[in-house]
C-alpha positions as a Markdown table, in Angstrom:
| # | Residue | x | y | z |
|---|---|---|---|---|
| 1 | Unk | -93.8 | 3.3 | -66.9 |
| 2 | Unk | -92.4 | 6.0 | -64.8 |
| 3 | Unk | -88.8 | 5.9 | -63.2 |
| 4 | Unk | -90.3 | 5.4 | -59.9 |
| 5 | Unk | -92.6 | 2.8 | -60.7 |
| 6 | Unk | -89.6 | 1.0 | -62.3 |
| 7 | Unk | -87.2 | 1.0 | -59.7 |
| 8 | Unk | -89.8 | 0.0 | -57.3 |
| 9 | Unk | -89.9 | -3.3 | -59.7 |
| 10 | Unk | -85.9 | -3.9 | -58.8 |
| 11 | Unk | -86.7 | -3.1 | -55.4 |
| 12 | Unk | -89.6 | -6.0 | -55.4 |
| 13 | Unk | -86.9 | -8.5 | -56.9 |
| 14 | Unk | -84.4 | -7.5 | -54.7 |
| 15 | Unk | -86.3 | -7.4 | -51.5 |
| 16 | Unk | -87.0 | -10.9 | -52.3 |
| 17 | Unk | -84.3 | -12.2 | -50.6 |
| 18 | Unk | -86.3 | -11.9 | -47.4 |
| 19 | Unk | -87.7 | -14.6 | -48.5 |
| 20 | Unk | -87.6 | -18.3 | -46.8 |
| 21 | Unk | -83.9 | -20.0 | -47.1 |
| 22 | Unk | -83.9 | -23.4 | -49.3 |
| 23 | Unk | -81.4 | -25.7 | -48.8 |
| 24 | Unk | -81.0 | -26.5 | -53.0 |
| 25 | Unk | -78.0 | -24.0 | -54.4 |
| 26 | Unk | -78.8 | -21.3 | -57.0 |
| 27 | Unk | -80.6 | -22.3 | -60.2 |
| 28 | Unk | -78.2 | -21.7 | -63.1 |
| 29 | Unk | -75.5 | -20.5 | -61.3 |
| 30 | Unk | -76.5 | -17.4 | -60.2 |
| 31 | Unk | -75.5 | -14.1 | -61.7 |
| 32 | Unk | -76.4 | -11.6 | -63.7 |
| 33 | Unk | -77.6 | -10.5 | -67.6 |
| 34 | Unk | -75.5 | -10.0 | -69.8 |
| 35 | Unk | -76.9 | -7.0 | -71.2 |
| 36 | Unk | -75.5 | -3.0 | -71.5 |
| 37 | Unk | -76.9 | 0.2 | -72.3 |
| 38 | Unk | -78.1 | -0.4 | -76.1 |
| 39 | Unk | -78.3 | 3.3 | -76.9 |
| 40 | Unk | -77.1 | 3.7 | -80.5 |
| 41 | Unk | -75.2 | 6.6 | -80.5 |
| 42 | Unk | -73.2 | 5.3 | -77.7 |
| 43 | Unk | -73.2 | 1.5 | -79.0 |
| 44 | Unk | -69.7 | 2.1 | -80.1 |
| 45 | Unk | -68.3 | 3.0 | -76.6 |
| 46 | Unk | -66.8 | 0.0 | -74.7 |
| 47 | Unk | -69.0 | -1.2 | -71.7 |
| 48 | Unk | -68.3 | -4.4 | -69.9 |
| 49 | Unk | -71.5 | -6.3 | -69.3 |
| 50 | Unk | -71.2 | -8.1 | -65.8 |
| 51 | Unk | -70.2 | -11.5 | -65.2 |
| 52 | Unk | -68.7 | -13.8 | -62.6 |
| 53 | Unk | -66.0 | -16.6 | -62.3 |
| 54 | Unk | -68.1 | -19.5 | -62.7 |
| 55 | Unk | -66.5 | -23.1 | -63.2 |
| 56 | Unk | -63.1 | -24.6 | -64.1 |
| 57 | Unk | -63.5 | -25.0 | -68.0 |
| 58 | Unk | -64.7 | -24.0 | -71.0 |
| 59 | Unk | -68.4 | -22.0 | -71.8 |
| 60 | Unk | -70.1 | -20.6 | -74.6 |
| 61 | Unk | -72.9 | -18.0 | -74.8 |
| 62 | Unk | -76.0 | -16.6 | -77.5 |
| 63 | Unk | -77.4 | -13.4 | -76.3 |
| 64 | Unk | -79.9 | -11.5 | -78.6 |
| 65 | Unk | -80.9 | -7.8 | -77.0 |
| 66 | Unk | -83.8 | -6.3 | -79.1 |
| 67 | Unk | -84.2 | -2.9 | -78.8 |
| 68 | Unk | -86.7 | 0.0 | -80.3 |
| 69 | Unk | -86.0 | 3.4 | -79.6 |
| 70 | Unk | -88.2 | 7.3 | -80.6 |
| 71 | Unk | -85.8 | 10.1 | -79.1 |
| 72 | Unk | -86.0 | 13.5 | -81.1 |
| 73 | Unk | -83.8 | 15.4 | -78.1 |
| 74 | Unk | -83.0 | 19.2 | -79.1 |
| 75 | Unk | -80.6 | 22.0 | -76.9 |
| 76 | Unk | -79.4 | 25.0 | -77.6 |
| 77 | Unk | -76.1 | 24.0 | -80.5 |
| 78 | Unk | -77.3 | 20.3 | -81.2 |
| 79 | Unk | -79.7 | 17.9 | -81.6 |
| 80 | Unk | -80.1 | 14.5 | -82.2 |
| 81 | Unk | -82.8 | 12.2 | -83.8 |
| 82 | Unk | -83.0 | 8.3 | -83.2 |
| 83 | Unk | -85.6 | 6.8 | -85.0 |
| 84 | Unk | -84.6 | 2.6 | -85.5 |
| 85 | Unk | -84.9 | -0.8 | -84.2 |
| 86 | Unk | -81.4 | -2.9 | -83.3 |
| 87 | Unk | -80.8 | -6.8 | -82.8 |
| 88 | Unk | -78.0 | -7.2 | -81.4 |
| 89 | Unk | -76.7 | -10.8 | -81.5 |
| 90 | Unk | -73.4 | -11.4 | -78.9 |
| 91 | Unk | -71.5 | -14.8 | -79.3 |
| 92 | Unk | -69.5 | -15.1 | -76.5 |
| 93 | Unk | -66.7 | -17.9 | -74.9 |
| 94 | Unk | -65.3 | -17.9 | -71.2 |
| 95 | Unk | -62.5 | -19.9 | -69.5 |
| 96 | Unk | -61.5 | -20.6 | -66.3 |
| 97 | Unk | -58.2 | -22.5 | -65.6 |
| 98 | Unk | -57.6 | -21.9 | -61.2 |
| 99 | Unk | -58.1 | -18.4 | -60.6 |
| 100 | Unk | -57.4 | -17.1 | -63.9 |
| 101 | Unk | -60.7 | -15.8 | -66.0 |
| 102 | Unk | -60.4 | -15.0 | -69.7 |
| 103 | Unk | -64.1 | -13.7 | -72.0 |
| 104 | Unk | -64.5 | -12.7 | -75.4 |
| 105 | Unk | -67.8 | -12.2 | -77.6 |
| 106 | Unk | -68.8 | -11.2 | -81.0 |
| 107 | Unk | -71.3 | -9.2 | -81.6 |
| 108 | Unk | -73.0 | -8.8 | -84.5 |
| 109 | Unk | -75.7 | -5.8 | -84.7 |
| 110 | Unk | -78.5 | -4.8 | -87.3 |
| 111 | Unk | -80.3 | -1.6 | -87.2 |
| 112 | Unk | -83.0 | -1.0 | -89.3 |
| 113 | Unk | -87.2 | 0.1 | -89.3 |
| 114 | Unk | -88.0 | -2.4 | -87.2 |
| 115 | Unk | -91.3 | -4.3 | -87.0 |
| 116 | Unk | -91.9 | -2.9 | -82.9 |
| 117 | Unk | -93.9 | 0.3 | -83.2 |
| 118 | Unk | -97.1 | -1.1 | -83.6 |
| 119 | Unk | -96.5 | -3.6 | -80.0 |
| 120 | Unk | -95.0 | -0.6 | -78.3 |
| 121 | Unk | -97.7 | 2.1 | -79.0 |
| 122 | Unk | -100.4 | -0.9 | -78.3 |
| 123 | Unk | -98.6 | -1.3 | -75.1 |
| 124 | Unk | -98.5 | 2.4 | -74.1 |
| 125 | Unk | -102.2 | 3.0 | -75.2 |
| 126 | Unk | -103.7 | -0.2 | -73.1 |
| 127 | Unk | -101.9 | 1.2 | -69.6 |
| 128 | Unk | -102.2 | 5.0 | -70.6 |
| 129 | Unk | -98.6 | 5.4 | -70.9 |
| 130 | Unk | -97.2 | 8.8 | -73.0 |
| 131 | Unk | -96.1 | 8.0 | -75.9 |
| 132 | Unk | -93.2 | 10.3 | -75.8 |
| 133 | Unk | -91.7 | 11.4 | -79.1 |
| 134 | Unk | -93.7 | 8.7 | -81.0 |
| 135 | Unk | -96.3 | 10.8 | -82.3 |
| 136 | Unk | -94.2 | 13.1 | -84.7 |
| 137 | Unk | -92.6 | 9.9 | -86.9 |
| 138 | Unk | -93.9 | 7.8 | -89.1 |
| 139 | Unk | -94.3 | 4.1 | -87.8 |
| 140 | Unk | -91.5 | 1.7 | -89.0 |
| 141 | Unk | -89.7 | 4.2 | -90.1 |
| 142 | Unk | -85.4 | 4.6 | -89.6 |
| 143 | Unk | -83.4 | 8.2 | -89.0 |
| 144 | Unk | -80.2 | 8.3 | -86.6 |
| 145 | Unk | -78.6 | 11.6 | -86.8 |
| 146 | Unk | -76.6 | 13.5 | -84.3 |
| 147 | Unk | -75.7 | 17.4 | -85.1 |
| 148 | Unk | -73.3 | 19.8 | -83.6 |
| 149 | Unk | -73.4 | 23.6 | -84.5 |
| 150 | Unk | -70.4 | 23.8 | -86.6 |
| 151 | Unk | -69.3 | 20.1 | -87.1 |
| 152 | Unk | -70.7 | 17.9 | -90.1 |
| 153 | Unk | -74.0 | 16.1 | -89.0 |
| 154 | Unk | -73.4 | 12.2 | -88.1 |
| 155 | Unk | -75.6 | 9.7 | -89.6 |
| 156 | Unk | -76.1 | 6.2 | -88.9 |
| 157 | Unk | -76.5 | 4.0 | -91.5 |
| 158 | Unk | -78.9 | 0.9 | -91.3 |
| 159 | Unk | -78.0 | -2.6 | -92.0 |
| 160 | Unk | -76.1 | -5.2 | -90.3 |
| 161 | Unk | -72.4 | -5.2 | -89.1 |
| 162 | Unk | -69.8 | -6.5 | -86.6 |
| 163 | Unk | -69.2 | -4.2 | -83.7 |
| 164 | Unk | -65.7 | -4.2 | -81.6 |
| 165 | Unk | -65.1 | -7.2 | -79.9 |
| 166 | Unk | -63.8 | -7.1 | -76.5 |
| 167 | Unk | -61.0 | -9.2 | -75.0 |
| 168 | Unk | -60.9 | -9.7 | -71.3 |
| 169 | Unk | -59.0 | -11.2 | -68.7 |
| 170 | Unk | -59.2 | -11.8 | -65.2 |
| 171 | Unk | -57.9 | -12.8 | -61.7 |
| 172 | Unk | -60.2 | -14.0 | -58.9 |
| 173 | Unk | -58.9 | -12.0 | -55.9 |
| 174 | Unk | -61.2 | -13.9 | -52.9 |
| 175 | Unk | -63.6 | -17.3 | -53.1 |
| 176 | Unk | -65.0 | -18.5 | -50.3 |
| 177 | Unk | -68.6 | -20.1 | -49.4 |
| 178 | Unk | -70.2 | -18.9 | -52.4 |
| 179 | Unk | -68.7 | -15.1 | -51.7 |
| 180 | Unk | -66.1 | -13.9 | -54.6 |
| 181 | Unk | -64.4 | -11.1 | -56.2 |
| 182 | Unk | -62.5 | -10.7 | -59.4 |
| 183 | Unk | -60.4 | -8.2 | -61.3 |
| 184 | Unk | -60.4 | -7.6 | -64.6 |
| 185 | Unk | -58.9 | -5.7 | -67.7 |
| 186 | Unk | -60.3 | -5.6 | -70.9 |
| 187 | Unk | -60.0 | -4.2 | -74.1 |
| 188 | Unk | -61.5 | -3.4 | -77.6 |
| 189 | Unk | -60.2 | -4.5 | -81.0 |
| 190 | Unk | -61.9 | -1.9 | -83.5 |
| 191 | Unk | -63.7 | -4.3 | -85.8 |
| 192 | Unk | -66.4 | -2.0 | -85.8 |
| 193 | Unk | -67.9 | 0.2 | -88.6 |
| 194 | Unk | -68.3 | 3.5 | -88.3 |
| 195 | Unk | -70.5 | 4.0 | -90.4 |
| 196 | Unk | -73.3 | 1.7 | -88.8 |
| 197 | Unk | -72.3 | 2.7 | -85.3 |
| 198 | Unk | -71.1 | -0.6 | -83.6 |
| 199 | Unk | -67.3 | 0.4 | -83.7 |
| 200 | Unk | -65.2 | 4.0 | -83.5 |
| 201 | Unk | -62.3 | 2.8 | -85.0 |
| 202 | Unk | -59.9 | 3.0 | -81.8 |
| 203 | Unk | -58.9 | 0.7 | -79.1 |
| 204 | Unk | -60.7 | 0.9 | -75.5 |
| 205 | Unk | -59.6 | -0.2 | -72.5 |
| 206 | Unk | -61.4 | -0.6 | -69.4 |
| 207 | Unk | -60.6 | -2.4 | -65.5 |
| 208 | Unk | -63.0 | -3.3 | -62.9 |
| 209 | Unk | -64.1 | -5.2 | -59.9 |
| 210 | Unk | -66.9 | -8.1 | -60.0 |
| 211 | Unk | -67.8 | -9.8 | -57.4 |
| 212 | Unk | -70.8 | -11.6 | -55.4 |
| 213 | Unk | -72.2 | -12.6 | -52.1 |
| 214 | Unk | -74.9 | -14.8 | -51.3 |
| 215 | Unk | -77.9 | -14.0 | -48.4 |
| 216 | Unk | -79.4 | -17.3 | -47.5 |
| 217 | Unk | -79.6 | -20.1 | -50.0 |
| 218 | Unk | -82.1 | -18.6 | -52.2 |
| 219 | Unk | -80.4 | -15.1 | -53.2 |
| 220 | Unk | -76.9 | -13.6 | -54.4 |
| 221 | Unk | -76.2 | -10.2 | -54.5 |
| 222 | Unk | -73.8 | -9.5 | -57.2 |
| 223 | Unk | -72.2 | -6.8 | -59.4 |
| 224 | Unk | -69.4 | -4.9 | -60.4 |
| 225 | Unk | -67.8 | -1.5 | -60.7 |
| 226 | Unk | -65.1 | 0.3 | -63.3 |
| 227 | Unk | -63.8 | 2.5 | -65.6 |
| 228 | Unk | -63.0 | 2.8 | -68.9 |
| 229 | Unk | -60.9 | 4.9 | -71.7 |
| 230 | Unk | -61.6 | 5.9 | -74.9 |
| 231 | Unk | -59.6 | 6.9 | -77.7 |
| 232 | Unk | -60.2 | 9.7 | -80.1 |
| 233 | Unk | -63.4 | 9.5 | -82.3 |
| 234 | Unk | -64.4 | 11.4 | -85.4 |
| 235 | Unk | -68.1 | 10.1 | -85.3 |
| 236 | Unk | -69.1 | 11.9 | -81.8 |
| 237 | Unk | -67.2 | 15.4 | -81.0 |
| 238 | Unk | -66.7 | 15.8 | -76.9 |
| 239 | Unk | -66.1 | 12.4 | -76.5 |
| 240 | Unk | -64.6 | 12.2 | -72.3 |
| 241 | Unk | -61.5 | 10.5 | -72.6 |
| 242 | Unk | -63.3 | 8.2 | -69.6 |
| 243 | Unk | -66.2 | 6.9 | -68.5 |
| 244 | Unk | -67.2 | 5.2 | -65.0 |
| 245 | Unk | -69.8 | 2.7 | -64.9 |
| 246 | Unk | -71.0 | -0.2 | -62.8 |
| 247 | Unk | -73.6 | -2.9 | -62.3 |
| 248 | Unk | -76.1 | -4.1 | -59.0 |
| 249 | Unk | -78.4 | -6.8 | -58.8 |
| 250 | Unk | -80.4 | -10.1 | -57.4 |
| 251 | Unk | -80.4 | -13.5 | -58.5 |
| 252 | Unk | -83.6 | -14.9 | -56.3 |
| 253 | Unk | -84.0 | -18.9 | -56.7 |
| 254 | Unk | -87.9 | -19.5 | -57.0 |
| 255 | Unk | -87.1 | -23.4 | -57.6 |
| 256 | Unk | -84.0 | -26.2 | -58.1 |
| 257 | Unk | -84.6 | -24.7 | -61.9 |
| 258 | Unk | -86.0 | -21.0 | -62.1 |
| 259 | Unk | -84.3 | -18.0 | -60.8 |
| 260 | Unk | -85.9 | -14.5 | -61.0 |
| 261 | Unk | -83.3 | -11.7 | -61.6 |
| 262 | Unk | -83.5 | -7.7 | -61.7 |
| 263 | Unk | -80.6 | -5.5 | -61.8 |
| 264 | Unk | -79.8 | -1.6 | -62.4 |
| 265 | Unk | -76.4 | -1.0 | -64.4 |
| 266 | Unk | -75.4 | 3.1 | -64.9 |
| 267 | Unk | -72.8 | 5.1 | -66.8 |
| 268 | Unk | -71.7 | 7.8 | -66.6 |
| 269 | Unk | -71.8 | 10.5 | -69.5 |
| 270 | Unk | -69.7 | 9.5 | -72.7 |
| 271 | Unk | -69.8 | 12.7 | -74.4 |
| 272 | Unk | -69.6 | 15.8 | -73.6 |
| 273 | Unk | -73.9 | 17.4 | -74.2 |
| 274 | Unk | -76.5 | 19.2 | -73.4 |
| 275 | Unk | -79.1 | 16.6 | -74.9 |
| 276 | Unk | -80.9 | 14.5 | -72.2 |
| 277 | Unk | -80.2 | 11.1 | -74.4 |
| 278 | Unk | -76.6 | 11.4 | -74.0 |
| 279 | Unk | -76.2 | 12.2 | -70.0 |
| 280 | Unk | -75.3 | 9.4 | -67.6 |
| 281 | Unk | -77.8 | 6.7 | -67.8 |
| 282 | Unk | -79.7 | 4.4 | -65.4 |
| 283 | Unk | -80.9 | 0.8 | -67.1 |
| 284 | Unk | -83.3 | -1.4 | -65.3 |
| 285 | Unk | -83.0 | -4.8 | -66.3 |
| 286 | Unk | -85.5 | -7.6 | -64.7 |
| 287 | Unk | -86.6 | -11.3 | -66.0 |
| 288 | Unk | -85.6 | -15.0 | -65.6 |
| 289 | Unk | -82.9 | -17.6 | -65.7 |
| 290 | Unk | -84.2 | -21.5 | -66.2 |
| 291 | Unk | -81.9 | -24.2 | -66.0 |
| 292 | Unk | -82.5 | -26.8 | -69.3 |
| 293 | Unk | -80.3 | -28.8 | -68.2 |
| 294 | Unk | -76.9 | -29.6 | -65.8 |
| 295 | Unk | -75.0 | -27.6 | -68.6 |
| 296 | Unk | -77.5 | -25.3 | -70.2 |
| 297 | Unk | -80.0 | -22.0 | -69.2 |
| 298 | Unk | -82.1 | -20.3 | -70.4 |
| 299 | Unk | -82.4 | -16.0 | -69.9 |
| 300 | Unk | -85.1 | -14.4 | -70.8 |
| 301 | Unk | -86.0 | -10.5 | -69.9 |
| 302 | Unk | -86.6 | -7.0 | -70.7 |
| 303 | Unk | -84.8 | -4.1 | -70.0 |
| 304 | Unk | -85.8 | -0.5 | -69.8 |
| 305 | Unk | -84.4 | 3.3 | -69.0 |
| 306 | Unk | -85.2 | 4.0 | -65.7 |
| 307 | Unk | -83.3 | 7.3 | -66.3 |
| 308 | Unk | -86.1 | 8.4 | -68.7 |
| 309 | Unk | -85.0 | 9.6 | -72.2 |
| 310 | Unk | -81.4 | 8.4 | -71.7 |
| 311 | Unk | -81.5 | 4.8 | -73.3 |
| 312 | Unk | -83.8 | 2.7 | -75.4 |
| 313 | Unk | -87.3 | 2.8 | -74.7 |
| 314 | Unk | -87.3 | -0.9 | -74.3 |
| 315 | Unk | -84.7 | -4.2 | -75.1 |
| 316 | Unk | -86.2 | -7.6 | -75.0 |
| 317 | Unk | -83.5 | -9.8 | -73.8 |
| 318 | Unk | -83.2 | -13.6 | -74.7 |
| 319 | Unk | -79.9 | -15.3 | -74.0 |
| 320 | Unk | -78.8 | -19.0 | -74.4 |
| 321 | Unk | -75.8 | -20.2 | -71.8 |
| 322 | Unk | -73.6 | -23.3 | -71.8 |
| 323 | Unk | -71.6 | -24.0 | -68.6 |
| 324 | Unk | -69.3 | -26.4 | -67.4 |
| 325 | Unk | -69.9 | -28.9 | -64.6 |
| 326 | Unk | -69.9 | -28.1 | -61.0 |
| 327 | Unk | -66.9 | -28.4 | -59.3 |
């Protein structure tokens, strides 16, 4: 699927919220995925996935992002080669107490050959995609390597290990009529291994602005905006000491239970290269949100590059959420 045809997917989504105004609120609260670039040489880098104030109280979160990715990229002095499947599983807990917002999640990520290949080049040979790199690996196979011209060669091991966990907190600035905004700061603990790529062994930091406003009773517009510092890395040489990044995207209530979302989040470039897979990346990220219950919903989508080349070919998303009651 070409970038164009993808963003014109977003656009659809979002565009919805011409239509017809309901008078039942949002299906499961509104918002956005939870989901961030899954590129695997960049996994370790601290991104904030978007979120918004919700209720008073106390909720918990499962989100799985499945990923497969063929990118053999070559320039002048380096080259890289990402051959490998992650599952990345994020535990997460939120609180709200007033206007005071505090997140943390776990995430636990396994990279290995994967069992994808065969779906993906399926997929790409029914609709006449390219296949990209595809053709010069072996299917279900596993290589992550990055090399510098003068600096040892990285490799990423396969297998399963805990990345950084991040520690936020926030303040909710303005609330009104369904129309917020929040501040936040947010840092890393470097639980990570290096050696599997979830974690580079510093601390990150990283403050932005989230926020939302509804159009009608059927869609919200939300999103957010930030920066974030990295510390020193041995595992990626040229690593920018910051990074910019930010989120935008619909929530479109179809019914009292079913909400269709789409959403674009961007970065800019982490490191310092001339290899397309590391510049500043464009993730397209579309699917559903179903309400099981007062207290429980249901996400489940797909998320692509629609900067080609510069992420994962594709992430299925699936995330479970718990939330307190309404206000």
């Amino acid at each position: 699927m070409s970038a164009g045809t993808r963003a014109a997917v977003a656009a659809g989504v979002m565009l919805a919220a011409g239509a017809g105004a309901g008078e039942a609120p949002l299906a499961a609260d509104g918002g956005l995925f939870a989901v961030r670039d899954q590129n695997p040489l960049l996994r370790p880098f601290y991104l904030p996935t978007a979120r918004l104030a919700g209720a008073d109280g106390v909720s918990a979160s499962a989100v799985l992002a499945w990923s497969n990715t063929v990118n053999l990229p070559v320039a002048a002095h380096e080259s890289a080669w990402v051959d490998e499947e992650t599952a990345e599983l994020g535990l997460g807990l939120r609180y709200r107490r007033g206007d005071w917002l505090f997140a943390g999640q776990l995430p636990v990520i396994w990279r290995g050959n994967g069992v994808l290949d065969g779906l993906i080049h399926n997929y790409h040979s029914l609709l006449g995609f390219s296949e990209g790199d595809r053709p010069r690996v072996p299917r279900y196979s596993y290589r992550v390597t990055y090399a510098l011209q003068d600096r040892p060669t990285v490799f990423v091991d396969k297998g399963t290990a805990i990345g950084d966990v991040p520690v936020e907190a926030g303040r909710v600035l303005y609330e009104r009529a369904g129309t917020e905004l929040s501040l936040w700061l947010g840092l890393t603990v470097p639980t990570g291994s290096r050696r599997h790529g979830t974690g580079n062994g510093t601390v990150a930091e990283s403050a932005w602005l989230a926020g939302a406003v509804p159009i009608g009773n059927r869609v919200q517009l939300s999103g957010q905006a930030g920066v974030a510092h990295y510390g020193s890395t041995a595992e990626l040489p040229r690593i920018h000491s910051t990074a910019t990044f930010g989120t935008f995207g619909a929530n479109v209530k179809v019914s009292s239970r079913l909400a269709l979302i789409a959403q674009l989040d961007a970065h800019t470039a982490i490191a310092d290269s001339d290899l397309r897979f590391l510049k500043p990346a464009l993730v397209l990220s579309y699917g559903a949100r179903y309400a099981l219950g007062p207290a429980l919903g249901l996400d489940v989508g797909m998320q692509e590059d629609a900067a080609t080349n510069r992420s994962p070919d594709v992430t299925f998303y699936l995330g479970l959420n718990t939330r307190p009651a309404r206000r």
